[in-house]
N, C-alpha and C positions, 0 to 999 in steps of 0.2 A: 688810280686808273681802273684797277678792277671794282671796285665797285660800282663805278662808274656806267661799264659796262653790263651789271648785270643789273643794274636800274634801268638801262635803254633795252637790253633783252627782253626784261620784265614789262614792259610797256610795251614792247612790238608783239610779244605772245597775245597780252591782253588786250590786245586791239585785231587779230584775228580772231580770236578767240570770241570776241565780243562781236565781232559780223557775223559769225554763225548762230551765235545765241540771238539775237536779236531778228536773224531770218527764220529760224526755223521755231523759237520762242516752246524750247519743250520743259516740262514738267520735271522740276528738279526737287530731289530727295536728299538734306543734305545729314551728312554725320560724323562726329565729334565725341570726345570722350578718352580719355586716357588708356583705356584699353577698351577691347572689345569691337573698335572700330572698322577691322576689313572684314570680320567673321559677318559682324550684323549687316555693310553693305554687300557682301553674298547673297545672304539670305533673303534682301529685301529684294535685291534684283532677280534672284532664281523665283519668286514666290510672286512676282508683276508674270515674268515671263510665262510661269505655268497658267496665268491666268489672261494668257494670250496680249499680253502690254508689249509694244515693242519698247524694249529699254537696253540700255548701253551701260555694261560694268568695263573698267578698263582692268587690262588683265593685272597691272602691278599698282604700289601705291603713288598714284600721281596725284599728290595732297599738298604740295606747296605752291608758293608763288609762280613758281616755274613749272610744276606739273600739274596744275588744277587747268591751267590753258590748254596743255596739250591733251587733257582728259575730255574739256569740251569740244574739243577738236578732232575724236575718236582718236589721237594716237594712242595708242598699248603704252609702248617703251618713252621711258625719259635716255635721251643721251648717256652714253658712258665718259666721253671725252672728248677733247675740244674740237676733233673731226666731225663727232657726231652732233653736236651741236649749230656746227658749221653748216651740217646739212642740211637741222632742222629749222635752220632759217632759211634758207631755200624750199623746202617743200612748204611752211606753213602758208605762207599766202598761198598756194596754188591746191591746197589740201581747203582751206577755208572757202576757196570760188568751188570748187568745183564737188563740193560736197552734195550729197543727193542722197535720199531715203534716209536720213536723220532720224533719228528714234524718237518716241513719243517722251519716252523716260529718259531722265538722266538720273543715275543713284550714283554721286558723288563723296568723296573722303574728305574733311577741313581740317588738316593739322596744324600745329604750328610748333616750329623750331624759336621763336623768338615772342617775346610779347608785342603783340599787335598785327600779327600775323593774320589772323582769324579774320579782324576788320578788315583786313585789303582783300582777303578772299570775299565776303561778304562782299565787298563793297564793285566786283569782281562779277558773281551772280550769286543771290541772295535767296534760299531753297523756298519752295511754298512748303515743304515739311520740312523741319529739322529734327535731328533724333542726336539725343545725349547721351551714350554709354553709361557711363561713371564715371567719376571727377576724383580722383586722387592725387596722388604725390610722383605720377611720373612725370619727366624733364624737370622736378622741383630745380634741381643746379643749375636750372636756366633761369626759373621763374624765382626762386627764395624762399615760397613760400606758398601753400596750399592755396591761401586765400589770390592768389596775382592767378595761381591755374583755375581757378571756378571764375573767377573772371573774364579769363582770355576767352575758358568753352563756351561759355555766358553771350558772348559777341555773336553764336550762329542763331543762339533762340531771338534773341535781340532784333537779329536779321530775318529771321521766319517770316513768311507772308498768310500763312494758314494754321497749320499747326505745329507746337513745338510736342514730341513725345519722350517721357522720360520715366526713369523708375520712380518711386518714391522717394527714394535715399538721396538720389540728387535732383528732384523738386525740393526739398530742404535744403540746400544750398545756394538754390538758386532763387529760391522765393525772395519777389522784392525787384528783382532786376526789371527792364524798361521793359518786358516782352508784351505785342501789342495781337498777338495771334493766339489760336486757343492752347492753352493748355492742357496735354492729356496725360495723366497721371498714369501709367499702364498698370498697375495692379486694383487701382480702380477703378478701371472699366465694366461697366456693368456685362456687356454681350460677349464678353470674353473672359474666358478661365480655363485652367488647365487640372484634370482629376486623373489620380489611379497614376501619376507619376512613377516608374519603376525602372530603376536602374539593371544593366545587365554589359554582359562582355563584348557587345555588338553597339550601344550606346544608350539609349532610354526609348521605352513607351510609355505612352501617354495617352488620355483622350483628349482632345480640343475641343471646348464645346464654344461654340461662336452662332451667337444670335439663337440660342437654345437648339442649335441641333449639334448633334455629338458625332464627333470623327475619331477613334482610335486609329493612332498613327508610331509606326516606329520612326525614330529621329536618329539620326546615327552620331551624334554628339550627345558628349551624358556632360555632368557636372551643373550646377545650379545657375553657374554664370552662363551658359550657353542655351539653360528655359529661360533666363532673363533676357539674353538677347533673342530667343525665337521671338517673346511675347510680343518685345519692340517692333520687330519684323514684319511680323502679324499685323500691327495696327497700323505701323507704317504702307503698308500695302493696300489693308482695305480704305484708308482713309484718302488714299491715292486713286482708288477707284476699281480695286481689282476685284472687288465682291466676294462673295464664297468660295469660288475657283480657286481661289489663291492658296486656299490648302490641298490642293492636290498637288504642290510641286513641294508639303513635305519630306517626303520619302524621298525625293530626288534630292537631298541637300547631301553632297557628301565631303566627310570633313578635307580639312584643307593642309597642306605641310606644315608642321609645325605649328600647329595648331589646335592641337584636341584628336588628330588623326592616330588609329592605332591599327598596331601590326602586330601578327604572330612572327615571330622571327626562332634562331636557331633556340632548340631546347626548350619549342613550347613556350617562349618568355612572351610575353605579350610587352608591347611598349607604346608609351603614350607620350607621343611626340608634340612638346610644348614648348619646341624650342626656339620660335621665332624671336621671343622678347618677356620678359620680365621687368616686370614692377611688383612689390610690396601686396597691394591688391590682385594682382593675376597670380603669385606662387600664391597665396593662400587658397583664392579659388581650387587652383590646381591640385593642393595636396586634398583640402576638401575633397576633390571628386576622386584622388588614389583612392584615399579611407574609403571612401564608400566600395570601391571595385569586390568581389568577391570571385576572387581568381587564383592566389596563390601569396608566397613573400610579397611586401610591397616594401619597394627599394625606387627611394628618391633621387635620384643625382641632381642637386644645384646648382646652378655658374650664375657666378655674382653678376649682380644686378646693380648696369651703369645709371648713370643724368642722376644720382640723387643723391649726390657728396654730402649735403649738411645732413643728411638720416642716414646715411649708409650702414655705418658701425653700430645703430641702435634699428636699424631694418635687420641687417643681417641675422644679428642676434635673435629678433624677435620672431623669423623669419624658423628660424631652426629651432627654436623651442618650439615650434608647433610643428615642426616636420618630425622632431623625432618622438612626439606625442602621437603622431600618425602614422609611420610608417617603423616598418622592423630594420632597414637599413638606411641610412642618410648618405652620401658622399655629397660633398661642396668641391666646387671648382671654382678656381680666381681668390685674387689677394680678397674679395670682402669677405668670404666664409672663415680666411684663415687660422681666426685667431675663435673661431664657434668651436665646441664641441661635438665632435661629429664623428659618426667612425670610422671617415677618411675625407683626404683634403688633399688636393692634385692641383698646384697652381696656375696646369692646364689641362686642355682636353688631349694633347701630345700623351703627356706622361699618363691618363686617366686610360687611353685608350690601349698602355700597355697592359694592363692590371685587370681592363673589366672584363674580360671572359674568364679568367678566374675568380672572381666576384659573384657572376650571378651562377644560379642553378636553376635547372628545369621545374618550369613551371611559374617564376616569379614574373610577378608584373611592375616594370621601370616605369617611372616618370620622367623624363628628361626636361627640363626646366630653366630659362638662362635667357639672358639676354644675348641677343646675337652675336656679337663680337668672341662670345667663347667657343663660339663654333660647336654644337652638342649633337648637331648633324652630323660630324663624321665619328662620334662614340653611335650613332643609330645606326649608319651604315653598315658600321662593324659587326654589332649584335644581330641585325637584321637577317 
């Protein structure tokens, strides 16, 4: 029965959902990738807007079957509960008629919880740009196996109708698949590159040079994965129509919770809140960018990282041999770190939250790192 029902849900969203697309027929951006995916649709939406695009970011992630409908249908919020849900079948046909000044843009999220997911989104509204993050091993315990998630991501360039933009690293992955739109390899772009890259406590400068003229710009995101998602950004935007303008909304990008954001908090600690989600690919980025900080102690705190049961014991491991190659203190939180080497290990963020202010001292710079469910936000709150 319940499935049931949420197969006739799923039909009734995607069919108001689809009167609005089909009247107003706007300009969609779509994006995928195991991580990096709400950072880069940020970026692409603030970087249309500053170059006067009227476009539409929905404030949370409305990336499934169930909230990719109510994304085209400007809702923010998905439902918390069977109330709200209740309602949102009530407001959506009368949300779907009477909708007015629809945006030229849409910059859209394609996740999937399950394999084949991506297709019914696609099949749903299908982006004229599609942008691929990185293709890794996050939800592997859903999919088995890297090769089923380059797959699944595979289904949005597949569905592109102009271009697909991706890094190099997964143009190699993906070479071969059916895509019938162009491909843009983003570090091959001739009219774009970035020089004089320089990391600092505030985030990075840069100069952007786009179609040979040079913009030095602060970015208030540092770490190498967040120039890879600008670059995306970037292309993603002019290739959309935003032309040169579109770098004047870099300075306006400012980082986001749990997500590369950082604070000075009590005792001078600077802390770099990355605690929305973790995978295997995002902690390394992350410690990468600690090492680089030059600020004070650098002190990692970990919380295991879920969806990746058949790698988990040999991520972990491999995960912490490089955090304590980089940083002068490690603490791991959750059963996957347990059994690491580390020079502490708190089964949660409860007991971790008794301990850490006698752990750091003034001056040191934390990484808070984890997949959500460890909750690493309220060890931030605390130091904060």
């Amino acid at each position: 029965m319940k499935t049931v029902l949420k197969k006739y849900l799923s039909s009734y969203l995607n069919y108001w959902a689809m009167s609005a697309y089909r009247r107003f027929k706007p300009y969609v951006i779509g994006i995928t990738g195991s991580s990096g995916k709400t950072t880069t649709k940020y970026f692409i939406s603030q970087l249309l807007k500053s170059a006067d695009k009227k476009t539409y970011l929905s404030a949370t992630n409305l990336n499934t079957r169930f909230g990719l409908p109510l994304a085209i249908l400007l809702i923010d919020n998905a439902p918390k509960n069977i109330i709200g849900w209740f309602a949102i079948v009530l407001l959506v046909p009368l949300k779907a008629i009477l909708l007015k000044n629809y945006p030229d843009y849409l910059v859209l999220e394609y996740a999937a919880d399950s394999p084949g997911d991506i297709k019914k989104l696609t099949e749903l509204v299908s982006p004229e740009i599609a942008v691929i993050t990185t293709l890794g091993v996050a939800h592997i315990e859903i999919f088995k196996n890297e090769q089923k998630i380059i797959d699944e991501k595979s289904e949005l360039a597949e569905a592109s109708k102009e271009y697909v933009i991706v890094p190099a690293k997964v143009y190699k992955k993906i070479k071969g698949k059916k895509i019938t739109a162009r491909v843009v390899i983003a570090e091959q772009v001739p009219f774009l590159r970035f020089e004089n890259i320089k990391q600092n406590t505030k985030g990075t400068d840069l100069t952007i040079v786009l179609n040979e003229k040079k913009y030095k710009k602060t970015f208030s995101f540092a770490g190498e994965h967040n120039i890879d998602n600008l670059r995306l950004s970037i292309l993603a935007a002019y290739y959309a129509g935003a032309g040169r303008k579109l770098v004047e909304g870099i300075e306006k990008l400012g980082p986001l919770p749990g997500r590369g954001r950082r604070i000075i908090g009590k005792k001078e600690i600077m802390i770099i809140d990355e605690s929305y989600n973790a995978n295997p690919e995002s902690m390394y980025a992350a410690l990468q960018n600690l090492n680089n900080i030059k600020y004070g102690r650098k002190v990692a705190i970990l919380g295991e990282m879920k969806e990746i049961s058949p790698i988990s014991s040999k991520a972990h491991l491999e995960i912490s041999t490089v955090a304590t190659k980089l940083a002068d203190v490690v603490i791991g939180v959750g059963a996957g770190f347990k059994e690491c080497k580390l020079d502490k290990w708190y089964p949660n963020v409860r007991e971790l939250k008794g301990e850490i202010e006698d752990i750091l001292i003034k001056g040191d710079v934390v990484l808070l790192k984890g997949s959500r469910s460890n909750k690493l936000e309220e060890a931030i709150e605390l130091i904060k």
